[in-house]
Each structure stands twice: as C-alpha cells, then as structure tokens.
Backbone atoms as SQL, in Angstrom:
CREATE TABLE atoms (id INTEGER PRIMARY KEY, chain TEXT, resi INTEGER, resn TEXT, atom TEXT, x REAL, y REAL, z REAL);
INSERT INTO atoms VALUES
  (1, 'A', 1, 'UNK', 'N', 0.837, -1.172, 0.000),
  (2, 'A', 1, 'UNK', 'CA', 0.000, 0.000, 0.000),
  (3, 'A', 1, 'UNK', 'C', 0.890, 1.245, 0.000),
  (4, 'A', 2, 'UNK', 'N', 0.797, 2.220, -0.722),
  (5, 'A', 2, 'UNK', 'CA', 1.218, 3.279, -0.908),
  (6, 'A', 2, 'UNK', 'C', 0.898, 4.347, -0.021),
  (7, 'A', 3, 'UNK', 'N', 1.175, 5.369, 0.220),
  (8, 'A', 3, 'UNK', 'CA', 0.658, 6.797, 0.864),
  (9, 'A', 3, 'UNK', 'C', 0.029, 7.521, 0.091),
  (10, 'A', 4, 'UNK', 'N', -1.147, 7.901, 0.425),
  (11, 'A', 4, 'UNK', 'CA', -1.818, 8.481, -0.123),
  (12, 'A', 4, 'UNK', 'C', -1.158, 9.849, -0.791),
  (13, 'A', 5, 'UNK', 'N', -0.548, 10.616, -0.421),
  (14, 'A', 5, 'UNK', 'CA', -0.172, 11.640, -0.376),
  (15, 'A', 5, 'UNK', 'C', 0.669, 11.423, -2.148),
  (16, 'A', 6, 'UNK', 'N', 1.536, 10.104, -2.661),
  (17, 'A', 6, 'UNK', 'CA', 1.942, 10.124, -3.717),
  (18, 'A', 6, 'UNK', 'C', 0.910, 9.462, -4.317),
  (19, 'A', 7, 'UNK', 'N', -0.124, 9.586, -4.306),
  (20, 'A', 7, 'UNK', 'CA', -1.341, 9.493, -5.660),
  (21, 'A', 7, 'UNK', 'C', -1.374, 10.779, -6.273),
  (22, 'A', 8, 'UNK', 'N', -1.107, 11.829, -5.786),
  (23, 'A', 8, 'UNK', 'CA', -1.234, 13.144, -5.832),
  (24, 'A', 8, 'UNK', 'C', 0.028, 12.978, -7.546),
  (25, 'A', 9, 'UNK', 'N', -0.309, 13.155, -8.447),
  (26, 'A', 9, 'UNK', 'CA', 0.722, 13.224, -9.601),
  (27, 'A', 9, 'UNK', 'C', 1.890, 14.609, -9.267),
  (28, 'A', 10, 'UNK', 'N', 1.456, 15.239, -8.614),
  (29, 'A', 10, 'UNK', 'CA', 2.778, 16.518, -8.343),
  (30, 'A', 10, 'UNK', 'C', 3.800, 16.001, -7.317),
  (31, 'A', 11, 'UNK', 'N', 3.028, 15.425, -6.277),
  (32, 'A', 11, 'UNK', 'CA', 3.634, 14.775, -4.847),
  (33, 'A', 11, 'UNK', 'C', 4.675, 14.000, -5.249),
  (34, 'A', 12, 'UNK', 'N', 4.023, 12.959, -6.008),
  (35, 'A', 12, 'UNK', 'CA', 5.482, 11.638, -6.039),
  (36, 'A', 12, 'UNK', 'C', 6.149, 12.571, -7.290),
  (37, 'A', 13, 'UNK', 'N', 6.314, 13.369, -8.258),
  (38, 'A', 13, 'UNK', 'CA', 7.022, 14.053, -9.221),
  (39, 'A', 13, 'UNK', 'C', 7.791, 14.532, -8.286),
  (40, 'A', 14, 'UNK', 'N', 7.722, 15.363, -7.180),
  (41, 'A', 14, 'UNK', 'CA', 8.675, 16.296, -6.643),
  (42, 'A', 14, 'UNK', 'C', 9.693, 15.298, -6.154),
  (43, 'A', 15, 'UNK', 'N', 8.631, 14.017, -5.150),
  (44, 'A', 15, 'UNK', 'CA', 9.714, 13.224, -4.255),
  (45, 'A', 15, 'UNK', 'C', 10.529, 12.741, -5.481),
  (46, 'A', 16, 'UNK', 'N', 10.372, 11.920, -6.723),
  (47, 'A', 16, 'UNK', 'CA', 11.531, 11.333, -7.409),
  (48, 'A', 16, 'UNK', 'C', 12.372, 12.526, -7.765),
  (49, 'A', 17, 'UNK', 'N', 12.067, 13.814, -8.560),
  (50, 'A', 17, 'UNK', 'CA', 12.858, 14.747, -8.303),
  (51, 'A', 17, 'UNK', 'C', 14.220, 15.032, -7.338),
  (52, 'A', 18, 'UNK', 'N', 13.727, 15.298, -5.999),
  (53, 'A', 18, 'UNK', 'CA', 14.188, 14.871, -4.913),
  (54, 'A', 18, 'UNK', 'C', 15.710, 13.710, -4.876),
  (55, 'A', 19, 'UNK', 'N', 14.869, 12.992, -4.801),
  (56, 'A', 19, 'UNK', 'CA', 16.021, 11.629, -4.852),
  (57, 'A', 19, 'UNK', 'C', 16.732, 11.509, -6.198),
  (58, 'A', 20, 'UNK', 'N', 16.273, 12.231, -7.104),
  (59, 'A', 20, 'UNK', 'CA', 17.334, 12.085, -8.156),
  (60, 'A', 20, 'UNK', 'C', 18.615, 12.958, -8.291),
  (61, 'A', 21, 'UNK', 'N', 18.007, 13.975, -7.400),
  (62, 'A', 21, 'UNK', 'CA', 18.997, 15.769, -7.230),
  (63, 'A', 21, 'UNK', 'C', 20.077, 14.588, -5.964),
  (64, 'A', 22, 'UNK', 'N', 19.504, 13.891, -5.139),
  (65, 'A', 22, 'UNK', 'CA', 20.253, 13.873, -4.190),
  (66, 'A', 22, 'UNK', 'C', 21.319, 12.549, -4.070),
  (67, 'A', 23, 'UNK', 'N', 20.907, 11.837, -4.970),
  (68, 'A', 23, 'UNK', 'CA', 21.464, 10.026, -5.417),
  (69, 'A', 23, 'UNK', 'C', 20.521, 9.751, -6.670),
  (70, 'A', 24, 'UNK', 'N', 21.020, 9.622, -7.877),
  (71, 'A', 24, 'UNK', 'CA', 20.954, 9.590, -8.742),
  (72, 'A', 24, 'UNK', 'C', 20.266, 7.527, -8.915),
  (73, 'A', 25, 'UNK', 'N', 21.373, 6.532, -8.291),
  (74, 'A', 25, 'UNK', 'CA', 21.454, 5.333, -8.212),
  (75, 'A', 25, 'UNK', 'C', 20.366, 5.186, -7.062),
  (76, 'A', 26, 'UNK', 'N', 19.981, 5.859, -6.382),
  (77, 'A', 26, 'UNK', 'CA', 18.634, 5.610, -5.367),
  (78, 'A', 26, 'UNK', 'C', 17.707, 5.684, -6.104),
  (79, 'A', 27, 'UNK', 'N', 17.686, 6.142, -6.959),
  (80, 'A', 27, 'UNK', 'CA', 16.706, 6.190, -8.107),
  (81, 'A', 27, 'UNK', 'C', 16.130, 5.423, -8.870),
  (82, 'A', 28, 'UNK', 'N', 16.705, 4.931, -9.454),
  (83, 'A', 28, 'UNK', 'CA', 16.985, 3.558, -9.984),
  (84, 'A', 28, 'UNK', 'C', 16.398, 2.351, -9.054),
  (85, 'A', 29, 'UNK', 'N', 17.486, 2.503, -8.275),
  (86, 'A', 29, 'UNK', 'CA', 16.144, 1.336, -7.289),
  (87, 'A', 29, 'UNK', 'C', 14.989, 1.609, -6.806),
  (88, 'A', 30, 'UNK', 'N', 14.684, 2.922, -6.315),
  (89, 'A', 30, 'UNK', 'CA', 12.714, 3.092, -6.547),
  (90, 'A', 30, 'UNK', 'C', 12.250, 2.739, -7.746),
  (91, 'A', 31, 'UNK', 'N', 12.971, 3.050, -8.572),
  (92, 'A', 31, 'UNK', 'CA', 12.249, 2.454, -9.985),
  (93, 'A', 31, 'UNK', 'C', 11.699, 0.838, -10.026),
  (94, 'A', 32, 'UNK', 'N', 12.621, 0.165, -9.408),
  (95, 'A', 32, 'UNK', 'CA', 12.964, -1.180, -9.382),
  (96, 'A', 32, 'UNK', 'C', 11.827, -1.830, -8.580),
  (97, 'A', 33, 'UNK', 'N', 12.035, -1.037, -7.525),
  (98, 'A', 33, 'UNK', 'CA', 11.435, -1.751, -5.982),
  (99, 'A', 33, 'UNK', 'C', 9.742, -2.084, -6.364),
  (100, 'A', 34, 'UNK', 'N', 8.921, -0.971, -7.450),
  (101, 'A', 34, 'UNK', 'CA', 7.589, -0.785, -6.975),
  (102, 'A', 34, 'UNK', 'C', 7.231, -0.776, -8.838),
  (103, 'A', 35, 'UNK', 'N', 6.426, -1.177, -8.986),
  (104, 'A', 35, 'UNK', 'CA', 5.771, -0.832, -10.419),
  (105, 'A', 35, 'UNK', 'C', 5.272, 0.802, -10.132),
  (106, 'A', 36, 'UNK', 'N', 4.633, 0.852, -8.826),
  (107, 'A', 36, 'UNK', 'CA', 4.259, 2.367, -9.290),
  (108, 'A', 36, 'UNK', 'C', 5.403, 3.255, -9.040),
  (109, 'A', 37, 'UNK', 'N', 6.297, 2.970, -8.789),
  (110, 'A', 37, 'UNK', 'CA', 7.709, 4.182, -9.154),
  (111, 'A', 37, 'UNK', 'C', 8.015, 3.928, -10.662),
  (112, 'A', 38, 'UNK', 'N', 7.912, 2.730, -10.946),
  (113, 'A', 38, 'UNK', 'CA', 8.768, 2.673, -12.324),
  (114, 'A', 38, 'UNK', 'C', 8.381, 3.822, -13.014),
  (115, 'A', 39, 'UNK', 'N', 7.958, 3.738, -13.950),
  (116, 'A', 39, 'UNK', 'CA', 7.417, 4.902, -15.193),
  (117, 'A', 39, 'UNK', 'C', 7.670, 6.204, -14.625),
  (118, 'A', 40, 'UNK', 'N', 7.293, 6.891, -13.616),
  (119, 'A', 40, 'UNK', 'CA', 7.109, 8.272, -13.794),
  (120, 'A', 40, 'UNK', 'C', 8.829, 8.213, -13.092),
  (121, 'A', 41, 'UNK', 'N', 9.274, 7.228, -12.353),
  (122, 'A', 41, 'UNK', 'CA', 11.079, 7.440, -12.253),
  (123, 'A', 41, 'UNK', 'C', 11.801, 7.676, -13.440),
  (124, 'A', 42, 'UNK', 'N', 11.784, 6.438, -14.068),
  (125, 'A', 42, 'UNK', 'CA', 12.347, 5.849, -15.505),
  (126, 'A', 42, 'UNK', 'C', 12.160, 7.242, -16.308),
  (127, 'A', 43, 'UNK', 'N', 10.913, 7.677, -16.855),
  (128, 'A', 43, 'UNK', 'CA', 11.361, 9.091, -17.414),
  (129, 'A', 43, 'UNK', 'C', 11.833, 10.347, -16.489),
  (130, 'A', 44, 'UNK', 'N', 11.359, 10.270, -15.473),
  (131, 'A', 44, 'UNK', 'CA', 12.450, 11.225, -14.903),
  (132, 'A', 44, 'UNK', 'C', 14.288, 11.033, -14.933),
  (133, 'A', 45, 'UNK', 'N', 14.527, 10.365, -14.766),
  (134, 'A', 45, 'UNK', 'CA', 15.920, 9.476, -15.132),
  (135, 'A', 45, 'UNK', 'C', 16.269, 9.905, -16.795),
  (136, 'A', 46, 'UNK', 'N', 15.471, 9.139, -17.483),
  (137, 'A', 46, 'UNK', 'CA', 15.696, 9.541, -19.217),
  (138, 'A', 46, 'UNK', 'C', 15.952, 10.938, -19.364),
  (139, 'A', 47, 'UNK', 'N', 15.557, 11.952, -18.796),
  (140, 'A', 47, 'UNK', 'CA', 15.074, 13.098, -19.226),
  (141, 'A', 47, 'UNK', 'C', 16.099, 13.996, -18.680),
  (142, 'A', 48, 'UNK', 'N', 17.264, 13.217, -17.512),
  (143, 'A', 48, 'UNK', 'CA', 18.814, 14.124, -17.516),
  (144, 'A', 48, 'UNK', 'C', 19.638, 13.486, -17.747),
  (145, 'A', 49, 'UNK', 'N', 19.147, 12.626, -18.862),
  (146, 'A', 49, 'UNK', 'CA', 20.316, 11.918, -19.581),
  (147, 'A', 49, 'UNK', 'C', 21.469, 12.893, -20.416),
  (148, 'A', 50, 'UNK', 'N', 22.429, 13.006, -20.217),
  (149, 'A', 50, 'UNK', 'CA', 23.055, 13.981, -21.166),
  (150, 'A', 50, 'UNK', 'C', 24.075, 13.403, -22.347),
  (151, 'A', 51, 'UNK', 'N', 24.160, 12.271, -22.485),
  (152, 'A', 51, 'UNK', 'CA', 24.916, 11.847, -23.484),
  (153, 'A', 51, 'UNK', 'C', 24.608, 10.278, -24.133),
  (154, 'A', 52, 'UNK', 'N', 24.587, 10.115, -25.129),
  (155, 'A', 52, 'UNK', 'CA', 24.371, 8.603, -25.496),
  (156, 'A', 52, 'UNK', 'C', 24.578, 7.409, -25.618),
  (157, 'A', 53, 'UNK', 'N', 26.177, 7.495, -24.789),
  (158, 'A', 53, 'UNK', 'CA', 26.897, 6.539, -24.158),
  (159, 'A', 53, 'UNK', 'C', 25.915, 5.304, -23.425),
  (160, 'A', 54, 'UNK', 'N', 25.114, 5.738, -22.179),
  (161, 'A', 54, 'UNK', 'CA', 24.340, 5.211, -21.526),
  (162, 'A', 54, 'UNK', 'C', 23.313, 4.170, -22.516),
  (163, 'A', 55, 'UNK', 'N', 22.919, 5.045, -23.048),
  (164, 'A', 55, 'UNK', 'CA', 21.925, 4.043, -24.445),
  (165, 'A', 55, 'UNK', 'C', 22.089, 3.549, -25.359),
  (166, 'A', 56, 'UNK', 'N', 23.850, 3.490, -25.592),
  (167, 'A', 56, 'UNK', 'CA', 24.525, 2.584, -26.842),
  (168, 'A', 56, 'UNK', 'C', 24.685, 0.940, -25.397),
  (169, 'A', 57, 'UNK', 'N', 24.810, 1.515, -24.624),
  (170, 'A', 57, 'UNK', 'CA', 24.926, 0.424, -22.940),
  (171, 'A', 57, 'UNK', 'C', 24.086, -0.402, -22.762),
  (172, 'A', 58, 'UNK', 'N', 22.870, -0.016, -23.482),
  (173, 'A', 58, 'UNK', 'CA', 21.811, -1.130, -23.341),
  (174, 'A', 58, 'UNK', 'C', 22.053, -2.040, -24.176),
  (175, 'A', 59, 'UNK', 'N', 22.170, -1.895, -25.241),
  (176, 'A', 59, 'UNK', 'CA', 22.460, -2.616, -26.614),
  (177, 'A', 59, 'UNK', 'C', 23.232, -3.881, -25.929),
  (178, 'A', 60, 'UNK', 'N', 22.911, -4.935, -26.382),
  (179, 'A', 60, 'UNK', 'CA', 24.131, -6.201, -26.227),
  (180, 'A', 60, 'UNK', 'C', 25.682, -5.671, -26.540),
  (181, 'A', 61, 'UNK', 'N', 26.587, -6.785, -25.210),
  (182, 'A', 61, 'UNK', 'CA', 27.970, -5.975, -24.943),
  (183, 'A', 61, 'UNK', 'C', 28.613, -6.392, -25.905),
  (184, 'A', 62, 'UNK', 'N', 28.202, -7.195, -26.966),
  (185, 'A', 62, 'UNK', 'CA', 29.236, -7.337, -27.923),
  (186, 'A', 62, 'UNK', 'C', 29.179, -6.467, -29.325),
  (187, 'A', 63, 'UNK', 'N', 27.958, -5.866, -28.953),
  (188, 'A', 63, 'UNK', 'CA', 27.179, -4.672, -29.838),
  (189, 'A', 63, 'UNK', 'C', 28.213, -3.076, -30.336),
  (190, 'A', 64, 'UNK', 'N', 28.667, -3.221, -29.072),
  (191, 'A', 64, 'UNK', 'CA', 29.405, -1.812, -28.539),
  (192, 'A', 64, 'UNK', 'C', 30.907, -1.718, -28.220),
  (193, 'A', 65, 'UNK', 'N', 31.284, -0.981, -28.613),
  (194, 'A', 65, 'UNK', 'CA', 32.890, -0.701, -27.709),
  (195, 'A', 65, 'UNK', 'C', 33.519, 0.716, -27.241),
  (196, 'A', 66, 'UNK', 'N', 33.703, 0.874, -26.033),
  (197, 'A', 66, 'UNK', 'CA', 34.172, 2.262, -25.185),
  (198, 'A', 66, 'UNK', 'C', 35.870, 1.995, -25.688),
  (199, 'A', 67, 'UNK', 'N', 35.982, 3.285, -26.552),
  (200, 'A', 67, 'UNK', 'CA', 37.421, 3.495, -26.586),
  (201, 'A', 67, 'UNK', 'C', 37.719, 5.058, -26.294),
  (202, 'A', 68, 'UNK', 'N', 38.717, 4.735, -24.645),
  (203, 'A', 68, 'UNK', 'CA', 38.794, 5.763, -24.100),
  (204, 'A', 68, 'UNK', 'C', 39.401, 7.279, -24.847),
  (205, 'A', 69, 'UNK', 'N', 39.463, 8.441, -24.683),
  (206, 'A', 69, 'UNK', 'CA', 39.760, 9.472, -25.732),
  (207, 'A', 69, 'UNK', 'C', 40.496, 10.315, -24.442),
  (208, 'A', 70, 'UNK', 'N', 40.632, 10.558, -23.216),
  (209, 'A', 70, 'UNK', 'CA', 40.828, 11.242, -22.205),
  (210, 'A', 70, 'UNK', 'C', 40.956, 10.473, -21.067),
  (211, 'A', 71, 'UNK', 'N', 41.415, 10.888, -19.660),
  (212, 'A', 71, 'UNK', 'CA', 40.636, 10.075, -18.523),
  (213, 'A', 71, 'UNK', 'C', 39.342, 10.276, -17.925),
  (214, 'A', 72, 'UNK', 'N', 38.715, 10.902, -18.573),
  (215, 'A', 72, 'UNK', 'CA', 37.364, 11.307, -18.280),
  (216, 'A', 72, 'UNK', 'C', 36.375, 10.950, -19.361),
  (217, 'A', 73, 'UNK', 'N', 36.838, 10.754, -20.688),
  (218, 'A', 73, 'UNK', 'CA', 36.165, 10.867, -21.716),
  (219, 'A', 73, 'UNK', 'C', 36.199, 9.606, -22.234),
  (220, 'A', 74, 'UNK', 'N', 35.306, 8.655, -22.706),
  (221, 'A', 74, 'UNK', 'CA', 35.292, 7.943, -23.959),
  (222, 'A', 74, 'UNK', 'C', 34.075, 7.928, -25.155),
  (223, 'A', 75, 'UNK', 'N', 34.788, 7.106, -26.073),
  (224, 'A', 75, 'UNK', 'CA', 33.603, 7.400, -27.485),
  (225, 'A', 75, 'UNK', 'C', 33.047, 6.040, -27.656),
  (226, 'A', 76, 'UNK', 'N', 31.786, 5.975, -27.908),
  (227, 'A', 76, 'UNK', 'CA', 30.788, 4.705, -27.711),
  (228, 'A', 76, 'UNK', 'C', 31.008, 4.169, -28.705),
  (229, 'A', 77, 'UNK', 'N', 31.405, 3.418, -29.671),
  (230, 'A', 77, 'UNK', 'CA', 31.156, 2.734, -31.089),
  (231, 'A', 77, 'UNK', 'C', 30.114, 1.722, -31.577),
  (232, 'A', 78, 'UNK', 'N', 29.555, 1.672, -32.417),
  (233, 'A', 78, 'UNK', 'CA', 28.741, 0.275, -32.383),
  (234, 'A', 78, 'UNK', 'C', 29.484, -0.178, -33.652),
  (235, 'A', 79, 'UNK', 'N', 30.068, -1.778, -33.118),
  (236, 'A', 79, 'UNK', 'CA', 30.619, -2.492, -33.551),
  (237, 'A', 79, 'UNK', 'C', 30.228, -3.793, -34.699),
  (238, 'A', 80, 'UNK', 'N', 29.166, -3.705, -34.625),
  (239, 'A', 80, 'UNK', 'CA', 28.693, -4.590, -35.415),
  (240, 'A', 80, 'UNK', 'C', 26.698, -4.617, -35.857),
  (241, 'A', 81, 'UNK', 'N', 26.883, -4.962, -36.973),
  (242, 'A', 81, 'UNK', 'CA', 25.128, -4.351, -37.244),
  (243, 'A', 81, 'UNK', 'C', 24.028, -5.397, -36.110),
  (244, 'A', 82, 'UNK', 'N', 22.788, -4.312, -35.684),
  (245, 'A', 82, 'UNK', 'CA', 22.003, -4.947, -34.920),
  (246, 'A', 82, 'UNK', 'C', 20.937, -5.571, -36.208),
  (247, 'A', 83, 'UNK', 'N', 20.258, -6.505, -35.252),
  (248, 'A', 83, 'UNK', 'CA', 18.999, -6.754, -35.639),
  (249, 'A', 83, 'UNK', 'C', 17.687, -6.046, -36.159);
C-alpha cells in the first residue's frame, strides 16, 4: 500500500525529483522496488540523460565498444550491425 499523499501526480514528481537531485542510483532502485515508481522514475531518469553513451549500454555488450579518448572521456562505437 502506498501513501496516499503520492497518488497526488505533483507529490510523487517532486519526491523522485528529490532523490534524483540527491542520489541519482537511489533512483533507480525506486524504480525497481515498486511498479508504481517505475514509469514516472524511468522518465524522470531519461530526461537528464546527457549523453548517449548510456543508451549505446543497453544494446548487447558485444554490440558496442568504449574506446577511451581522455581520462574522463570515452567514445561509444557500435561495432557490429544490430537486428
């Protein structure tokens, strides 16, 4: 059972907000923990995505290859054609 208080569509927006400003990876596991976190987490999450690294990551690992460019930096490749 949930709290009433996050039925409220602004309420639970602010709290994932919240936990995303403050632990990013706490996030993620509310997503995980509850079907009703998933979705409105999951695009909150998508939506400060800033680079496409992360979503070449989903792709199967033999899909992809990180070749580093900096110590901070690498470039995503896709290595071989998908399906």
């Amino acid at each position: 059972m949930t709290h009433r208080a996050l039925a409220v569509d602004e309420i639970l927006r602010e709290v994932i907000a919240y936990v995303i400003d403050i632990h990013p990876p706490t996030a993620v596991s509310l997503a995980c923990c509850a079907k009703f976190f998933e979705e409105p987490t999951l695009s909150a999450l998508w939506k400060i995505q800033d680079e496409l690294r992360i979503l070449i990551k989903t792709l199967p690992p033999d899909s992809w290859r990180l070749q580093p460019i900096t110590a901070s930096t690498a470039l995503a490749t896709i290595v071989r054609d998908l399906p």
